[in-house]
N, C-alpha and C positions, 0 to 999 in steps of 0.2 A: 662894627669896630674898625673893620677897611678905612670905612671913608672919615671916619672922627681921626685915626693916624695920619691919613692924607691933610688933611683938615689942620692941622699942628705942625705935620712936616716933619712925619718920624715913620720912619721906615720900620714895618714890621714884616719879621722871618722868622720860620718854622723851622724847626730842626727834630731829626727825626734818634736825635742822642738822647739815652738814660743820662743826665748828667747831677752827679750827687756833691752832697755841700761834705767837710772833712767829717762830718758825723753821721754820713750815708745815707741822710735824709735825699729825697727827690731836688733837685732846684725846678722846680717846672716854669719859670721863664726868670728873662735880665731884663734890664732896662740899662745902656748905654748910652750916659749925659752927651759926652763927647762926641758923638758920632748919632746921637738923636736916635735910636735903634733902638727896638723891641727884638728878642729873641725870644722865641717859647718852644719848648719844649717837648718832647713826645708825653701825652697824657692819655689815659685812658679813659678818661670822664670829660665828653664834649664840655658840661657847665661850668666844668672846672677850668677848663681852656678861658671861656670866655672871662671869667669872672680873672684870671691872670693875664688876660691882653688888659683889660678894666683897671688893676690895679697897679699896672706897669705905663699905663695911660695917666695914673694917679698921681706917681710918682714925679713926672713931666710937669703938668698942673700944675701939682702944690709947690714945682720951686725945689724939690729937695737934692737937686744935685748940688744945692749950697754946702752940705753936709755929707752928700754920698759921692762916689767916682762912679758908683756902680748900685745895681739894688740884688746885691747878693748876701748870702750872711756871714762872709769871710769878712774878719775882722781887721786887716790891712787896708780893705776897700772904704773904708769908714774915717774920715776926716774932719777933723774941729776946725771954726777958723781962730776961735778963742777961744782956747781952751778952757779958761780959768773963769772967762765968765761965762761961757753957754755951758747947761747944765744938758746935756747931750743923751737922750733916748732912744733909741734905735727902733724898740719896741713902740714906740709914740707914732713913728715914722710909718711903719706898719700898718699902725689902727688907725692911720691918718686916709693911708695910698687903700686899703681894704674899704673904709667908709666911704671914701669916693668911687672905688666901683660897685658899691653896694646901689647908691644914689644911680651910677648911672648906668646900669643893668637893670634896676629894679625901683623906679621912681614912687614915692611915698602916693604921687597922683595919680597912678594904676594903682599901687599898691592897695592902699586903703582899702578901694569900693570892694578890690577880691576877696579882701580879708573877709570884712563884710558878707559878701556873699556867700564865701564858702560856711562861716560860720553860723548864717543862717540855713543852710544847706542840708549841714551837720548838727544842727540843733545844739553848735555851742554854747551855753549862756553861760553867764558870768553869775555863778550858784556862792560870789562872797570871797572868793580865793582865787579870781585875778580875770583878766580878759580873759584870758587862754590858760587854761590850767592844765598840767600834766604831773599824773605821781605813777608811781608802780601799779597800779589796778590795773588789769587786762584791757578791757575797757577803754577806760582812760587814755592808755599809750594808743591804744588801737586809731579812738577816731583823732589822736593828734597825728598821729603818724599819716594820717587819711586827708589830712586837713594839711599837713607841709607839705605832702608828695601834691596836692593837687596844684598848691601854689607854686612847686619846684617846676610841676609840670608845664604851667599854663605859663610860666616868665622864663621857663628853660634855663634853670638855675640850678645850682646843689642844693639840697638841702639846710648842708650848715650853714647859706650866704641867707634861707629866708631866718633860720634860725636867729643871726646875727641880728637881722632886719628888727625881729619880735623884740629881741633885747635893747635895742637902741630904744625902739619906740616904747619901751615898758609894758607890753602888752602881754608879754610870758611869766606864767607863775611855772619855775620846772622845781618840782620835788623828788625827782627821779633820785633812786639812792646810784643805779648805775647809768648815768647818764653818759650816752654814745655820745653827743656832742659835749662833752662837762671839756677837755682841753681846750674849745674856742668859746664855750661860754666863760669859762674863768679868767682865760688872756682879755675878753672883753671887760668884763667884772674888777679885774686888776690894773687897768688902764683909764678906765672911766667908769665910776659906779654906776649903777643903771639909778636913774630918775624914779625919784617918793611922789608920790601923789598927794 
């Protein structure tokens, strides 16, 4: 991530601050248009670190200091340049700067073959109810949970970012009635439906 910041000409720094949004939530990094700067945050989850240098890299990319001063979720920070004809998402902006560090943390052209692999590995098949199926069965959650931690492992990732990954590509059937991931699978689901076959 070093050398892709060098690489654009944005300075990234660490900061060893708890710093919370007005709703106590964690901020765990900025992106600063003006000044080309990455700030991140004290985290406790290395994958999580990376995947917020990733999507604060995202934000640079896609152009969106057209719209942001800042990539925070304070609502003063957030600027139209036409009001009345840009139809303005913030959330969009999100699942724009998140899918670009998804891609570039975890490339579909590694990605695949593992999938692949592990779900020959794990004796996944596709038994009619999706590539990757998961419901409540013991079972069930067991060898999925065995099957994301291997891919979390082997791309040094979180979880929910393979999670995310499955959902773009359509490849996740989740019937979980309590699904631990259900708040970033439904921001995904509610921003962009997941693709019919």
């Amino acid at each position: 991530m070093y050398e892709i910041c060098r690489r654009l000409d944005i300075s990234l720094h660490f900061s060893d601050s708890h710093v919370l949004d007005v709703g106590g939530n964690p901020i765990l990094g900025q992106a600063d248009f003006s000044r080309r700067a990455i700030v991140i945050n004290t985290h406790s989850i290395e994958t999580r670190e990376r995947f917020t240098i990733a999507h604060e890299i995202g934000h640079f990319v896609l152009g969106h200091e057209r719209y942001l001063c800042s990539d925070t979720v304070i609502e003063q920070d957030i600027f139209i340049l036409e009001e009345k004809k840009l139809h303005f998402n913030y959330k969009r902006l999100e699942f724009q700067a998140n899918a670009f560090a998804s891609e570039l943390i975890l490339p579909n052209a590694y990605l695949l073959p593992k999938i692949y692999e592990l779900r020959k590995e794990l004796n996944i098949r596709d038994r009619g109810h999706g590539y990757i199926y998961v419901d409540d069965q013991a079972e069930n959650r067991n060898i999925y949970n065995e099957f994301i931690s291997g891919i979390s492992t082997y791309f040094s990732v979180s979880k929910e970012v393979i999670e995310i990954k499955l959902i773009e590509l359509n490849f996740l059937t989740d019937k979980r009635s309590k699904n631990e991931f259900a708040s970033i699978s439904n921001l995904v689901y509610d921003i962009i439906p997941p693709r019919r076959s």
